[in-house]
N, C-alpha and C positions, 0 to 999 in steps of 0.2 A: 236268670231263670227265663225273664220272656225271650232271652234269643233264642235258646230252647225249644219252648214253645213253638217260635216262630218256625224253625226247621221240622218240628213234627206236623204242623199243620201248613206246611207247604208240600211234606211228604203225602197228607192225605191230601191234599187237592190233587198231586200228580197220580196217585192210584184212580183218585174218581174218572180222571180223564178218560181212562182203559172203556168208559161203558162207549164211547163210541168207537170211532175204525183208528189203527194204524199202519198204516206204512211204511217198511223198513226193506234195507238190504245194500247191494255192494256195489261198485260199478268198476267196470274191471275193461284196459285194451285189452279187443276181441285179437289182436296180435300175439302179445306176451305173456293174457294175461297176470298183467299186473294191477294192482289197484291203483284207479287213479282219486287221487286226493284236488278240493275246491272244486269239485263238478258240480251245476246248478242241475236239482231234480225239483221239479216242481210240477203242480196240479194245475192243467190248463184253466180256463175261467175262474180260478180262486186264488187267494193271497197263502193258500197252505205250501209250502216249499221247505226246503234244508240244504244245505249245504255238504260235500263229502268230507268227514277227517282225513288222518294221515293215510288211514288204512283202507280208504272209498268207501266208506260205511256212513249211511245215512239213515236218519229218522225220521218220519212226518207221523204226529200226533193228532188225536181230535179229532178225524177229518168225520163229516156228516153219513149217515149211508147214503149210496146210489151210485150211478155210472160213472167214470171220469177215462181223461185223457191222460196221460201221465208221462212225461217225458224229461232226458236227462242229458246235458248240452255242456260244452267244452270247447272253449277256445282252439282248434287246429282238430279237432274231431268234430264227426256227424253227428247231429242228434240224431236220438233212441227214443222211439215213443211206443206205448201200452196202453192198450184201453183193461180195464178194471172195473170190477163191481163191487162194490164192498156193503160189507152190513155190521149192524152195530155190537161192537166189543170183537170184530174182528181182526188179526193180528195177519196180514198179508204180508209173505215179504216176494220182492222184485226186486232182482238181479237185471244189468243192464250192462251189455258189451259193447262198447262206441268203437269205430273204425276211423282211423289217422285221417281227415279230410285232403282231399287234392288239392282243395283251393290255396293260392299263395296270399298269406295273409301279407299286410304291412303295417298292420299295426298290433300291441300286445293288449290285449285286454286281460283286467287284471280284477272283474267287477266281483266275480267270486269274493276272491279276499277282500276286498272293501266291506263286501256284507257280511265277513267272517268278522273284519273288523266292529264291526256296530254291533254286533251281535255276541258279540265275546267282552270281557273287561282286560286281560293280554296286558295287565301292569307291570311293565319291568319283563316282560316278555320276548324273546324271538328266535323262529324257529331257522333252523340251518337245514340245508340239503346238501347230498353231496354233489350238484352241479354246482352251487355256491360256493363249496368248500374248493372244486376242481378249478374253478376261474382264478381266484387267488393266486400269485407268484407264491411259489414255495420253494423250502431250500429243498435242493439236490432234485429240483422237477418232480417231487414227492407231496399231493397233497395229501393234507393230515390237519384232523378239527382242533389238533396244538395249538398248529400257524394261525388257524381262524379265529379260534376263542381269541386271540391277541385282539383283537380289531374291533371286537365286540364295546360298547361304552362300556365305563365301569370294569372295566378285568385287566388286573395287569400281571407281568411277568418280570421278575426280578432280573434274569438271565438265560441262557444259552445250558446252562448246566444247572442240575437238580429238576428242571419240568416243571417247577409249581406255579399254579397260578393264583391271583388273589381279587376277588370279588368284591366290588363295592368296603372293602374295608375290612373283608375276612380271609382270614391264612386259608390253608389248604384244609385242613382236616376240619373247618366248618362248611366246605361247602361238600354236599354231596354229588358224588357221579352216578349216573344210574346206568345199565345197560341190561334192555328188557326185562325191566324190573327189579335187576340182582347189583347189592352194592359191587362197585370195586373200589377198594380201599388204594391203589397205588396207581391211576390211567397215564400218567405221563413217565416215559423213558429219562434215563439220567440225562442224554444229551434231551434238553426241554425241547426239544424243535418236532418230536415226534411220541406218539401215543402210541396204548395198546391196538386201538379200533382202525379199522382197515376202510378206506372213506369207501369203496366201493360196494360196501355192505349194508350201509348205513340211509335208512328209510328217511328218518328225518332225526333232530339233535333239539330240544328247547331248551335253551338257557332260561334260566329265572332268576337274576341277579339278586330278586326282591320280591318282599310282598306276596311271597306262593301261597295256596289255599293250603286246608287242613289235610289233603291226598298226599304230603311232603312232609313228613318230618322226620327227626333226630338232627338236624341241621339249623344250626342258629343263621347261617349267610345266607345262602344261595345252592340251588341246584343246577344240575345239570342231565339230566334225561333222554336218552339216546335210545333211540326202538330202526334193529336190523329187518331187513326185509326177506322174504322168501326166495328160493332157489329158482331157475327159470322151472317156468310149468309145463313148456314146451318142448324145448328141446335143449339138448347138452351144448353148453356154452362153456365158455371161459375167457382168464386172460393171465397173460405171461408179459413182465415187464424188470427192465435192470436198470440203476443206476449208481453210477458209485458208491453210492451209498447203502441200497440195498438191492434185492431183488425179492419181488413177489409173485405168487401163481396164485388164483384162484378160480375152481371150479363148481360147476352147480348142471344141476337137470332133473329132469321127472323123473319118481319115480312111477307115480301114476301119473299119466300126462291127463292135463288140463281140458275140457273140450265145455264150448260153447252151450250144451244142452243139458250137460252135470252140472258146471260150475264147480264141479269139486277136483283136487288134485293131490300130490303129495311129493313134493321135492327135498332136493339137499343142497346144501353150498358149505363147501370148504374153502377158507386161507387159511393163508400163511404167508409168512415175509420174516428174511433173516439179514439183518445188517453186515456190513463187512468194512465199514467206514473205518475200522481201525486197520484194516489191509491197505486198502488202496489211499489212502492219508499220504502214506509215507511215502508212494512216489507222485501224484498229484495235488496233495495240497500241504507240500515240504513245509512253507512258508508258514501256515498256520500250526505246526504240531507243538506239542507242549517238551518242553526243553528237558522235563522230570521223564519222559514214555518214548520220545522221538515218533508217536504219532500221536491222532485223537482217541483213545482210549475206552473209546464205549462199544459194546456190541449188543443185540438183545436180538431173539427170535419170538413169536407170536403166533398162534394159531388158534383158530376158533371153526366150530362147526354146528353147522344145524338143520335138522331135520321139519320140515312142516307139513302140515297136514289141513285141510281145508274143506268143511262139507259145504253142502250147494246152497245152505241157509245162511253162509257165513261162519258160522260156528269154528272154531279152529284152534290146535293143539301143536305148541312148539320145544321141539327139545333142542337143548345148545349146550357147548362146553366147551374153554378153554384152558388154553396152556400159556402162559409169556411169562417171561425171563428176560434178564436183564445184569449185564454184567459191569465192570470198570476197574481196571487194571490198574494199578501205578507202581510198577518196579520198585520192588524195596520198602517202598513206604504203605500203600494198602489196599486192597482189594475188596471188592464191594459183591455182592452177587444175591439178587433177589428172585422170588419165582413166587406167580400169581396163578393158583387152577381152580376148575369151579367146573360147577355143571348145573342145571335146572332144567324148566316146564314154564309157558303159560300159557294161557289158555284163554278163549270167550264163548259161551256157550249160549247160542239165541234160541230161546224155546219156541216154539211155533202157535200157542194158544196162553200167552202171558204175555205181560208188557215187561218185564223183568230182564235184563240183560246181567248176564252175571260174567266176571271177569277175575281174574288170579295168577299169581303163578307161586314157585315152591323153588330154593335155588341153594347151592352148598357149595363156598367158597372157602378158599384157603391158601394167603398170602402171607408169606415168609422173607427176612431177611438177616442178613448176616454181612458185618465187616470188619476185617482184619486187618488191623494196623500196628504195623512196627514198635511204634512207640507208646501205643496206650492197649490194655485189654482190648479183646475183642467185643464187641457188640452184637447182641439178635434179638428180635423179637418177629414174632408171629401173632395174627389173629386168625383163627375162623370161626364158621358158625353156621346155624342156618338163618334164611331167611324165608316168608314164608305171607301171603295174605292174599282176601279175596274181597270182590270190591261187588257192590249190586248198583246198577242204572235205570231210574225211572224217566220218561220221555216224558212231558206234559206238551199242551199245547204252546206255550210260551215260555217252558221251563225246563229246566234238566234236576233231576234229584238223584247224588250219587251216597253212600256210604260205604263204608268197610269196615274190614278189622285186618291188623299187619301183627305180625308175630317174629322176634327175631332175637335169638339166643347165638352167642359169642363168648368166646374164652379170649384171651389174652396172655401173653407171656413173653415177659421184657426183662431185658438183663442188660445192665451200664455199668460202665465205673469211670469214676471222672478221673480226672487230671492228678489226684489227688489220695487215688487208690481207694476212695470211698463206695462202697457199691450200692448202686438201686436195683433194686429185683421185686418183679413186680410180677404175679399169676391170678390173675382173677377170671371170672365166671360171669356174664351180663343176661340178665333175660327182659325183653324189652315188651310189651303187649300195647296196643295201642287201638283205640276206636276213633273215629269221623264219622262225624255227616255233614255235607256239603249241598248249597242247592241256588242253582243258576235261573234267575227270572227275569225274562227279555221283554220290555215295550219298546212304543215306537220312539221313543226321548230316553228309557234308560234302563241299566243293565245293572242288579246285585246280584251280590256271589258271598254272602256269608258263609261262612262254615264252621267250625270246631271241632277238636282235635285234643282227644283224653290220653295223654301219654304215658303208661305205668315203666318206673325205672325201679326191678324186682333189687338188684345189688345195693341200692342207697333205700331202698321202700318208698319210694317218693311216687305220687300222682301230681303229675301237671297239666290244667285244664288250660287248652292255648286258643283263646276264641279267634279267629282273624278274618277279614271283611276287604270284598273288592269291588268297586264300584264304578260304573261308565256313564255318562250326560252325552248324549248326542246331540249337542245345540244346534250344528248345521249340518246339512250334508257332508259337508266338508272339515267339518270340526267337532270334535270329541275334547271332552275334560275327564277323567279319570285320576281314580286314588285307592288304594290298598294300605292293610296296614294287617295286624300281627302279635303274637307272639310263640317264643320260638325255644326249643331247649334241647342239648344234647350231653348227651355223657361218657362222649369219647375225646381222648386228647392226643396227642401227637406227641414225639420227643423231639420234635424240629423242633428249636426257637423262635420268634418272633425276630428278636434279635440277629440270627444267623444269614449271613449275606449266602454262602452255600453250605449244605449239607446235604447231601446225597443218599446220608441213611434217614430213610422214614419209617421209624415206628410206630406202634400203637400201644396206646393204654387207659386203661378205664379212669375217667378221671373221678379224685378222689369228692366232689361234691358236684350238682348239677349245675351247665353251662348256662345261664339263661340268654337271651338276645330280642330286642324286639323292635319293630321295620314301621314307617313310615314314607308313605311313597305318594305323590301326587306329582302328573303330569296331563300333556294334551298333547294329540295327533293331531296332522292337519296337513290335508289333502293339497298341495300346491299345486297341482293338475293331474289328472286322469291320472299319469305314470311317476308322480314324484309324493312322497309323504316326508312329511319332518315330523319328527318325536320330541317329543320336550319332558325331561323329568328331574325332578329333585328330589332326592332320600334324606333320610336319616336314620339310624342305624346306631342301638346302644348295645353296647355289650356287658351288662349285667357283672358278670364271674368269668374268667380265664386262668388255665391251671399251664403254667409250664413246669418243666421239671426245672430244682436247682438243682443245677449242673458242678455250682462252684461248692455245695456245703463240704464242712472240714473235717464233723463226725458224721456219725447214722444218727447218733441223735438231734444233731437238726432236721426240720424240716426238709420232705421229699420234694415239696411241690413249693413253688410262689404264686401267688396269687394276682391278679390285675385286673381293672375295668377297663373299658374302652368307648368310642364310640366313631363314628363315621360319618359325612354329612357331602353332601356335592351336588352338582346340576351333570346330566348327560344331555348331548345333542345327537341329533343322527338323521341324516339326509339321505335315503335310499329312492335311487332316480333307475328308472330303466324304460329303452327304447329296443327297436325290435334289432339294432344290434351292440348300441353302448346299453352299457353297466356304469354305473357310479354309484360309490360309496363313500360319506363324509360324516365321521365321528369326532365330538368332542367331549371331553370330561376335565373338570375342574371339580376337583376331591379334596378333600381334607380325613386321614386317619390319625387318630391320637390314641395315647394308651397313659395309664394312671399307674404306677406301683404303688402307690400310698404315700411314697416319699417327693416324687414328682410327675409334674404331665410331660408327656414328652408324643413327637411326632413318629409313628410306626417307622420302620425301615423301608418298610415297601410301600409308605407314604411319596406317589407322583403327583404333585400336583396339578400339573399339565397333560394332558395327553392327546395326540390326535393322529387321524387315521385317514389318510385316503386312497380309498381304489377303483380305478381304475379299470376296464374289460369289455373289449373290441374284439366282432368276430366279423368275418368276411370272406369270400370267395363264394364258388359255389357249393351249394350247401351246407355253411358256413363252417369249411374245412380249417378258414385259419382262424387263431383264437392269440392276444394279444393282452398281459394283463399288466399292471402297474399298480405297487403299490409304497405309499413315503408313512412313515411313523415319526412321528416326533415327540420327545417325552422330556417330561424336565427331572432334575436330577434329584436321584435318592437321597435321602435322609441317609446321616452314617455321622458316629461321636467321635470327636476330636483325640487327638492323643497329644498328651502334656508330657510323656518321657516314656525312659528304659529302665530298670531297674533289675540287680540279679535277684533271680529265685530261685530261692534255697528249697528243698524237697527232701524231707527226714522221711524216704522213702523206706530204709532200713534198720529205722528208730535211732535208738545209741550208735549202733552200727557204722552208721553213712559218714564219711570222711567230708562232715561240714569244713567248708573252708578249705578245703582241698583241690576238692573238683573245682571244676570251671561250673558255675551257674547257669541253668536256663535262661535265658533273656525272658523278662516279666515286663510288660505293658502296662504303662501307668495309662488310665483315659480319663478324660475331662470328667467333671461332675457334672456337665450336662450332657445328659441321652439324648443322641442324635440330634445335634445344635448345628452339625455342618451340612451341607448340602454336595453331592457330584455334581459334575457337568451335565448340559444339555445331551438327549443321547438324536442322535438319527439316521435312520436308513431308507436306504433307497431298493427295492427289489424288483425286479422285473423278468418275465418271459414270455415265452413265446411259439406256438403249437401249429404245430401242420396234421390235420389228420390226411391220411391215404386210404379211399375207399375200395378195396379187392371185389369185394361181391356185398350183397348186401347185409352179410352178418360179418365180414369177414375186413377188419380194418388196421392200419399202423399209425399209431400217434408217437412222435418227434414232438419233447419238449425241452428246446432250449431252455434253461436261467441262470440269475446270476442273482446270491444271495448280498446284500450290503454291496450294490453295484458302485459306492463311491468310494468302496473301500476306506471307510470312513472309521478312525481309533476311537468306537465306543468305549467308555471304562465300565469293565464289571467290576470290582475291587482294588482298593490297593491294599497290599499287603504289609505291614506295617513293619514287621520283623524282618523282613528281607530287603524290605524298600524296594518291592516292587511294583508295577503296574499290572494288572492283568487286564486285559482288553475284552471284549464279546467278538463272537469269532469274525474275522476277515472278510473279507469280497470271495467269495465261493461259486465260481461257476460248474456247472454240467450240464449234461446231456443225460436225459432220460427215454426208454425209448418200451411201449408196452404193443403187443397184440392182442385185439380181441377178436374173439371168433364165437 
């Protein structure tokens, strides 16, 4: 009850603040505009200032009435200065266009985000850009925030095929993906190397491995949070690019064009990109094709659009909608084919005489899947549903106070049958309603972030009150202590196993009681100079309840589901170093994932306990046309159970019927009574490339990007196969050429 308390009476301190002035609004290149994000705006002769978000929006509260100077300053732009009169309970806003400076710098200053740091708690936090994502060696010259989450601490990837990834200790269907607010339940393609999301659209990406405030839930792991940017405001752009693997076009332009004295605009941008990797396989990468297909068997097309709109207060209104699909072939044996479409709204509307910021969106999805195999029934299941909530923002002078309410109703409908002819069919109905309130208070030594999070689950009738708390020490300049922690719960399940080294088909289904999960997170930042920081952090991570389906039961009258706990525990490291033309990147994790059936503990499958990352990225010539990336992984080997023999299995497929002892038997797997007690090999790659941009005119340019995926051509093992006795490897040494236009 007093944490309660403590958040409604941090609420009214941030209303009281409104009796004197604020200062808000956007700061945008007078070029493109674009918003630019970490611009310092600050009040001359006083300590009141803020920082820009993702979106160039800033706040300065509290400030006294009377005259000021008022100016907003960026690293390789000119400052913008304002003179201002302000009076008290006034809500001013100022917009601010900075012009690309001439000056050649040589060095990168980076003090914005330092002060973002000290000023934020950013536990188990970090945000991706798509320059970031673009420097990275990717396969097929293709970047994609697939490749990137790999590198991230704490995330790992099973393989090459199925896409998923796993967060500090949780499967796929615990962590959520967001994009502009709307789930998407399936982001990665069957070949894992590539996602739905197009890097070129993409504003910025925040991973939250852990420890997220109360603005996050139905997810017991981890998030992921992805917000697209708007169309150019100026003028008609695009860009055209092919590589073996795929080819993509995307275009964008005004439809109201942007101009320095509105500040308001209204644009569009469209992709799309459609794979052909199962074409051109078969005669450039012979070597690698699968010996069941005689090439690589995946194909998926993706397209997303959206409209934005923008008034001159900031205020602004986005509509979007997709299409991706996803397919996978295999001759004879089974065909796979999934499709993801959706459409939504969000919005932020800045009132002009209130301190109230209010924010939302409204979003309607619907992903489906279906697969057909030879030998066992077919498989599908679907969800959709809406999603839906609106969020309100108070500014204080040293404080931020945010809450909401989220609203998200879903059906579900799954259909299995195992090995064994036994059928699971499953249709249900989810309605989920959920309040927050959250409230951020910054001194000069330290930063809390309580929050809580009332999550109603209408299908089971359960209310769960999920208090969770993040915390920052600024001991030195240079050194920050920080810790977060949590509770967490969701009521959706997956039909993938835990168990399963691939599967390909990902369902959904409502799981039969509540997931619970809850995080423990303390680490310290520390500034090794101007341009280098290390992160230091240690979790822990229990997991309450896990439902998977049984797969193997013999009637309907056993049990659907099995039940399990879990929990998760590790240190990450991570060295992010940058000068004005090296990049380095050096990640370490040491994990431990376990899981409980009741009968025994046993180590996850997707249990690495090694993992490390470094990369690499040099740019050079004039204006810095060539770009050079490098990047080595190295991971120690999965967990996987031993097998003790063969044995026939018999299958009274057709009761009395079946000619027992006639037929020839399936071959049956006996495996050890310990789960996952063996270990694979060390795994590691080497990837590298390498870019020449060609400048035509000044909007007008050709980027060549040589690489070569696993350049040492190095026998990873994904699997072996135990029925066949075979090996299956992670794919080959894969070089191309990619090669795009922008204009």
């Amino acid at each position: 009850m007093r944490y309660i308390y403590l958040l409604i009476w941090s609420l009214v301190l941030s209303i009281s603040n409104g009796q004197k002035a604020d200062i808000r609004g956007h700061v945008y290149d007078q070029e493109t505009g674009d918003p630019i994000p970490y611009v310092v705006v600050h009040v001359k002769g006083t300590k009141f200032g803020a920082i820009t978000d993702e979106s160039g929006f800033y706040n300065i509260s509290s400030i006294p009435a009377g005259d000021y100077l008022i100016f907003a300053s960026f690293i390789g732009y000119d400052s913008a200065y304002s003179n201002i009169s302000l009076k008290n309970g006034q809500f001013l806003n100022k917009n601010f266009n900075l012009k690309e400076s001439g000056v050649s710098l040589n060095e990168v200053s980076i003090s914005a985000e330092k002060e973002q740091a000290r000023t934020e708690v950013k536990v188990s936090t970090i945000t991706i850009t798509p320059k970031e994502i673009k420097s990275l060696p990717s396969t097929g010259g293709e970047p994609d925030i697939a490749q990137y989450l790999q590198i991230i601490p704490g995330v790992i990837t099973t393989g090459d095929q199925g896409g998923q990834i796993y967060i500090r200790g949780g499967s796929p269907v615990q962590n959520r993906i967001l994009l502009d607010g709307m789930t998407v339940f399936n982001p990665f393609h069957s070949i894992g190397i590539f996602s739905v999301f197009e890097t070129e659209i993409i504003r910025s990406a925040d991973v939250l491995t852990g420890g997220f405030g109360a603005e996050y839930g139905g997810r017991v792991s981890a998030i992921v949070d992805l917000k697209t940017r708007e169309g150019n405001k100026k003028r008609f752009s695009g860009i055209l690019s092919g590589s073996p693997f795929m080819a993509k076009a995307l275009l964008e332009g005004p439809i109201i064009k942007y101009s320095e004295d509105k500040n308001s605009s209204t644009s569009f941008l469209l992709t799309a990109k459609k794979s052909y990797i199962d074409q051109t396989s078969r005669s450039l990468y012979k070597y690698a094709l699968d010996s069941l297909t005689g090439n690589l068997p995946f194909s998926f097309q993706d397209v997303y659009g959206k409209i934005s709109t923008i008034s001159s207060n900031g205020s602004f209104l986005n509509l979007f909608g997709f299409n991706f699909t996803d397919q996978v072939k295999y001759p004879g044996l089974a065909n796979l084919d999934w499709k993801a479409t959706g459409a939504g709204a969000n919005f932020k509307l800045i009132p002009s005489n209130s301190g109230l910021i209010v924010g939302g969106n409204i979003a309607y999805s619907d992903y489906k899947i279906f697969l057909d195999e030879s030998q066992s029934s077919p498989r599908s299941s679907r969800i959709k549903g809406v999603l839906s909530n609106i969020d309100f923002t108070f500014f204080g002078r040293n404080s931020e106070t945010k809450y909401g309410i989220e609203f998200n109703a879903y059906s579900t409908d799954f259909k299995f049958t195992n090995f064994l002819k036994v059928p699971v069919a499953q249709e249900d109905n989810n309605t989920e309603i959920a309040g927050y309130i959250k409230h951020r208070y910054t001194s000069k030594k330290f930063v809390f972030d309580p929050s809580i999070r009332f999550q109603y689950y209408a299908s089971i009738s359960r209310l769960n009150v999920e208090p969770r708390f993040g915390m920052k020490y600024n001991l030195h300049p240079r050194l920050r202590l920080k810790l977060a922690g949590g509770l967490y719960s969701q009521n959706l399940m997956s039909s993938v196993s835990e168990r399963d080294i691939v599967n390909l088909f990902v369902g959904f289904l409502t799981s039969p009681d509540l997931i619970y999960g809850s995080h423990a997170i303390a680490g310290t930042e520390i500034d090794v100079r101007q341009n280098i920081t290390l992160n230091i952090e240690t979790y822990y991570k229990k997991f309450n309840s896990l439902y998977n389906l049984n797969r193997n039961r013999r009637t309907s009258i056993e049990p659907a589901y099995v039940k399990e706990t879990g929990n998760s525990y590790g240190i990450d490291f991570l060295v992010n170093a940058r000068w004005v033309n090296w990049r380095v990147w050096l990640g370490y994790s040491l994990g431990y994932v376990n899981r409980d059936d009741g009968v025994q503990k046993f180590p996850a499958l997707f249990d690495r306990r090694h993992n490390l990352n470094l990369v690499l990225d040099y740019n050079w010539g004039r204006a810095k046309c060539w770009e050079t990336g490098l990047r080595y992984n190295m991971g120690s080997g999965f967990a996987f159970t031993k097998v003790q023999g063969f044995i026939g299995e018999y299958r009274l497929e057709n009761g009395i019927e079946t000619n027992f002892g006639i037929d020839n038997p399936q071959i049956g797997v006996v495996y050890s009574d310990k789960i996952n007690s063996g270990r694979l090999p060390y795994y590691h790659r080497v990837d590298y490339s390498i870019k020449r941009r060609i400048d035509f005119t000044k909007y007008v340019n050709l980027e060549i990007t040589a690489s070569v995926t696993n350049a040492l051509d190095r026998n990873n093992i994904f699997y072996f196969n135990v029925v066949r006795n075979t090996r299956v490897n992670q794919l080959p040494i894969l070089p191309s050429l990619a090669v795009s236009l922008h204009f």
